[in-house]
N, C-alpha and C positions, 0 to 999 in steps of 0.2 A: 635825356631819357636814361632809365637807371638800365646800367650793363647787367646781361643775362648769359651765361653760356651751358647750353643743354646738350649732353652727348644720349646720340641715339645708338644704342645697338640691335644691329639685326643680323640673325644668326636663319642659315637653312640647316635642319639636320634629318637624316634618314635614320630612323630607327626599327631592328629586323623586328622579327614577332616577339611582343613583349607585351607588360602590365604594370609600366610602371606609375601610374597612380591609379586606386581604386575608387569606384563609390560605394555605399552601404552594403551594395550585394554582393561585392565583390567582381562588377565587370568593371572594361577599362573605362574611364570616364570621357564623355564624348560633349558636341555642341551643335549645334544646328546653324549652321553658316553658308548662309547664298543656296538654302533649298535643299542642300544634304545635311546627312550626317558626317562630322569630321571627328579625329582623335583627339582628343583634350588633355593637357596636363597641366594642372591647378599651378597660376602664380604661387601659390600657399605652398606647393610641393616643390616647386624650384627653388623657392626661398628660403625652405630647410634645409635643400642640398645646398646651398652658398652659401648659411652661414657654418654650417659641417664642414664644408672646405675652408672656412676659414680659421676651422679651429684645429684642421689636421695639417697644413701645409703652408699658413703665415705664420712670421715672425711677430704681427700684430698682439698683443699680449690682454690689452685694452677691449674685449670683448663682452658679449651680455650674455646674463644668463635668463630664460625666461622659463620662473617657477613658482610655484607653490611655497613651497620652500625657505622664501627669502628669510627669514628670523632665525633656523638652521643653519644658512649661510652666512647668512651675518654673526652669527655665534661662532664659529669654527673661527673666524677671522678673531673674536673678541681673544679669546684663545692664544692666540698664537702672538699679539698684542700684550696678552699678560697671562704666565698660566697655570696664578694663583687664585685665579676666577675657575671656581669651577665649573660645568656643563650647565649643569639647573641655573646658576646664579648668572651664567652667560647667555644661557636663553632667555633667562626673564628681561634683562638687558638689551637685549638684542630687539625683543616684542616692544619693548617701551618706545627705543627711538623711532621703532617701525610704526607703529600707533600714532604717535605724536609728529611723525612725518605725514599721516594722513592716509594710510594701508591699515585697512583692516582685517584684524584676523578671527579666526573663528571663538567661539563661545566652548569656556573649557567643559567637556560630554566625558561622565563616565561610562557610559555607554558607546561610547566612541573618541578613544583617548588617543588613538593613534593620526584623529585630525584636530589635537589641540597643537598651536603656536601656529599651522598651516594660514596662509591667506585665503580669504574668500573668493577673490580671484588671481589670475594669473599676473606677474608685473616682470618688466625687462627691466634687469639691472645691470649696469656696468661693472665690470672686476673692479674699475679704480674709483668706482662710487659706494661701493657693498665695502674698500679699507675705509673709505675716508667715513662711511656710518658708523663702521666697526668703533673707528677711535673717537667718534662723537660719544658713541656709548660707554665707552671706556672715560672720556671726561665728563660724564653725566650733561652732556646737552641738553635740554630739552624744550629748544625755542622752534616753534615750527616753521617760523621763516628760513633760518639758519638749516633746519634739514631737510627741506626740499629743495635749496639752495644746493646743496650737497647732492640733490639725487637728479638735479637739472641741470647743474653745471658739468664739464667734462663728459659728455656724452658716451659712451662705446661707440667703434666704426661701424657695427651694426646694425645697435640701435637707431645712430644718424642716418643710416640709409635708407633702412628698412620701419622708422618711425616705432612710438611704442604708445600703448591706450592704456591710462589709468582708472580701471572704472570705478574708484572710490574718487578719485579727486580727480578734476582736468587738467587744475593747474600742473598737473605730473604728467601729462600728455610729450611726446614728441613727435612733432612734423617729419614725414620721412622724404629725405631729400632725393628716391630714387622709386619709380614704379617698374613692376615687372606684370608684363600680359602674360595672359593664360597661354599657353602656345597651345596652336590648333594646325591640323594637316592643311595640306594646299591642296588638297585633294577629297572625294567621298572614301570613305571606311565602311566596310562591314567586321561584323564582332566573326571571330571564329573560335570553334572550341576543340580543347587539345582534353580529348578522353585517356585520362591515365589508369595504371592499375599498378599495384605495391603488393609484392612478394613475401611470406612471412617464410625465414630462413630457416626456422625449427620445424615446418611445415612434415609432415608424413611425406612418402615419397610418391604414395597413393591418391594424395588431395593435391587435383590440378589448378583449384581453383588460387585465386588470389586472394589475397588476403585485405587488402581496402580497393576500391574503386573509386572514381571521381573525375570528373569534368574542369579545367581551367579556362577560363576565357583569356584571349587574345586578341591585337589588332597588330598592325604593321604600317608604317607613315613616314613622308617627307614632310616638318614639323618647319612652321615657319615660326621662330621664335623673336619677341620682342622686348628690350629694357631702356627705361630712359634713367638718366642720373642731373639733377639740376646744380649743376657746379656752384654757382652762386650761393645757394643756400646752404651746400655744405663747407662752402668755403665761411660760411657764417658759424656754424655746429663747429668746427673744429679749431677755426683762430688761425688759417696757414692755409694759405692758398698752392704752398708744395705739398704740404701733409696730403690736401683736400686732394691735387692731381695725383698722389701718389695710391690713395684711396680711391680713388675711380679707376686706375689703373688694376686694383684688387679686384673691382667690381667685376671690371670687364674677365679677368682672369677666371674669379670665381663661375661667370656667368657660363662661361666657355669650356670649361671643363669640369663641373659640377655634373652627376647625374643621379633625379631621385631613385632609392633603391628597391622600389617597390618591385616585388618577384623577381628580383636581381640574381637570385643563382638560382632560377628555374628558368632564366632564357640567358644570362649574362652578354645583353644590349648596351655592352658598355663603347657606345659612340663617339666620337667629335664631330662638331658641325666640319659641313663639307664648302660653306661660303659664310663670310664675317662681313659686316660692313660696318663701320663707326662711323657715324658724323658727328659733325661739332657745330653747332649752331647755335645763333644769337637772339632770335625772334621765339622760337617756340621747337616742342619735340614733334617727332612726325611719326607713327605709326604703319608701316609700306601694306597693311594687311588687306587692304582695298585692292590691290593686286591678285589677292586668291578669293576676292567675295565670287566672281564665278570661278568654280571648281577644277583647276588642272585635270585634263582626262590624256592620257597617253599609256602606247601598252609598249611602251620600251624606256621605261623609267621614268620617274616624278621631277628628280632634281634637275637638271638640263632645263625641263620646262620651267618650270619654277624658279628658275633662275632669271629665266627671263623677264618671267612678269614682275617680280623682285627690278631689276632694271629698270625696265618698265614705268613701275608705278613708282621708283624715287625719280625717273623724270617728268614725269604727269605731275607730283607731289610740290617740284620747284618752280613751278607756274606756277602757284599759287602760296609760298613763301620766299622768304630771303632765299640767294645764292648760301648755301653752307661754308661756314669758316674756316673746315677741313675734311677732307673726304678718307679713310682709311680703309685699304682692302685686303682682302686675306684668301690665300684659296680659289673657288671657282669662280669669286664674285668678283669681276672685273668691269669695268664700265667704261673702256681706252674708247678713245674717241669723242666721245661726253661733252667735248668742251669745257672740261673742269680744270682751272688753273690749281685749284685746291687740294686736288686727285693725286694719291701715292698710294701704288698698289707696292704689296709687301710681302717678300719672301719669305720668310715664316714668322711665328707668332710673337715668339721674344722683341723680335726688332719691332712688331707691331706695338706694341707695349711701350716701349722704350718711347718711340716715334710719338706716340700719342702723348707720354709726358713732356716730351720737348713741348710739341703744339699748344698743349692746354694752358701750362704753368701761366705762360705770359696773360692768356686771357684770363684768367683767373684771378691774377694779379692787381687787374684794371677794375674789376669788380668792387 
């Protein structure tokens, strides 16, 4: 049987009144889970905070850019390559190998010049796949095998985790070797609204009124948050099965202290979860969410409770898969007693990290 190793993360985290992801109208985005309404925060929006923490606080250099843009991008690099090409003649250069790699861009509009060279849609590119196009353009490439070979091989850490969709060609697709769930409360929500009102400073001394008015929506939530990472496959995306643990190690980082910024300095909800739990398993990932499908109800805090059922439901969960090949814990989330040979609970987060590389590298390796 072909070796598999899946790390699960599950995170609790309490978040005060806030809005940090919106829908269309601007309330907080919610889901309908086990008969109520819960608080919701888009995979899509977690996903942008960790790859933003990957670009403010790794040394990882090797990252994607996902734009519009890319024949711009690729021109700057043409640039810097040789910088007796000038701008026009780097961009036309730049559109060519983009074209003939199989991205299409728009139809040049005088009527609309400021989306000529733009793609038609969006594409994730690697930094070290946008040099190595740069310098195909620069020695006039133009085999289409050879440069999607270029824009497939060497992945960003990113793009490998987080997968990337070609919609002009598939063959340009990448499998993403990590899901993140939507996290949702452990509990029911109701929306509340925070009536403001804004002062004009030059105001007469006479006029008591205010000068804008306006309503914000809020909620407030014990967020049970969920990520899995399929090590095998990114041990496949990157060639290095240390690289691959050293990268899942990011994951977990990013995942854990990343927060989307949405209405971020109108409540500043800048949280860490209050329970981590890692596992490392070899059959498949486990999702503990069935734990909160009935609704935590307590009027002396969410987390405590939910911690439980968090427990809980990863022992209801192991009846019905393999024992886990590592158990990792952090914080409130303890599970002593367990009968888990596998089980290291962990005094703070670093050494969690660390501990998790030790564990994984070897299974990674056997893969």
């Amino acid at each position: 049987m072909k070796n598999r190793t899946y790390v699960d993360i599950n995170l609790l985290q309490s978040v005060p009144a806030s809005n940090i992801n919106r829908d269309d109208t601007g309330s907080p985005k919610t889901a309908q889970y086990g008969g109520v309404t819960r608080s919701r925060v888009s995979s899509q929006a977690w996903k942008k905070a960790m790859r933003q923490y990957f670009i403010d606080h790794l040394e990882e250099k090797n990252l994607g850019t996902r734009t519009l843009e890319l024949v711009g991008f690729v021109a700057d690099k043409i640039q810097k390559l040789d910088d007796s090409i000038t701008h026009t003649e780097a961009m036309d250069k730049a559109e060519k190998v983009v074209n003939k790699a199989g991205l299409k861009t728009n139809t040049k509009s005088k009527k609309h010049p400021e989306n000529d060279y733009k793609l038609k849609a969006l594409f994730f590119v690697g930094n070290e796949q946008a040099d190595k196009l740069a310098q195909a353009a620069v020695d006039g490439v133009d085999d289409k095998k050879e440069l999607q070979a270029i824009l497939n091989d060497n992945p960003a850490l990113d793009i490998s985790l987080f997968g990337r969709m070609a919609a002009d060609d598939p063959t340009l697709n990448e499998d993403a070797s990590a899901q993140v769930a939507h996290a949702i409360s452990t509990h029911a929500v109701n929306t509340e609204y925070d009536f403001f009102t804004a002062t004009d400073d030059f105001s007469s001394k006479d006029n008591a009124g205010a000068g804008m008015l306006g309503t914000m929506e809020y909620n407030s939530s014990t967020l049970y948050r969920y990520a899995n990472v399929a090590g095998h496959e990114l041990v496949k995306q990157l060639g290095d099965p240390k690289k691959a643990a050293k990268s899942i190690a990011l994951f977990i980082e990013a995942f854990v202290k990343s927060m989307p910024t949405g209405k971020s300095n109108s409540y500043a909800n800048e949280t860490l979860p209050s329970a981590i739990l890692v596992t490392i398993r070899d059959d498949r990932p486990v999702n503990l969410v069935n734990g909160f499908e009935k609704p935590v109800s307590s009027d002396d805090g969410y987390l405590d409770a939910s911690l439980e059922r968090l427990n809980g439901e990863f022992e209801k969960a192991n009846q019905f898969v393999d024992a886990p090949k590592f158990v990792l814990t952090l914080g409130d989330s303890n599970l002593e007693g367990k009968n888990l040979e596998s089980l290291e609970a962990m005094s703070n987060f670093n050494d969690l990290l660390s501990k998790f590389v030790e564990e994984v590298t070897p299974l990674l390796s056997e893969d």
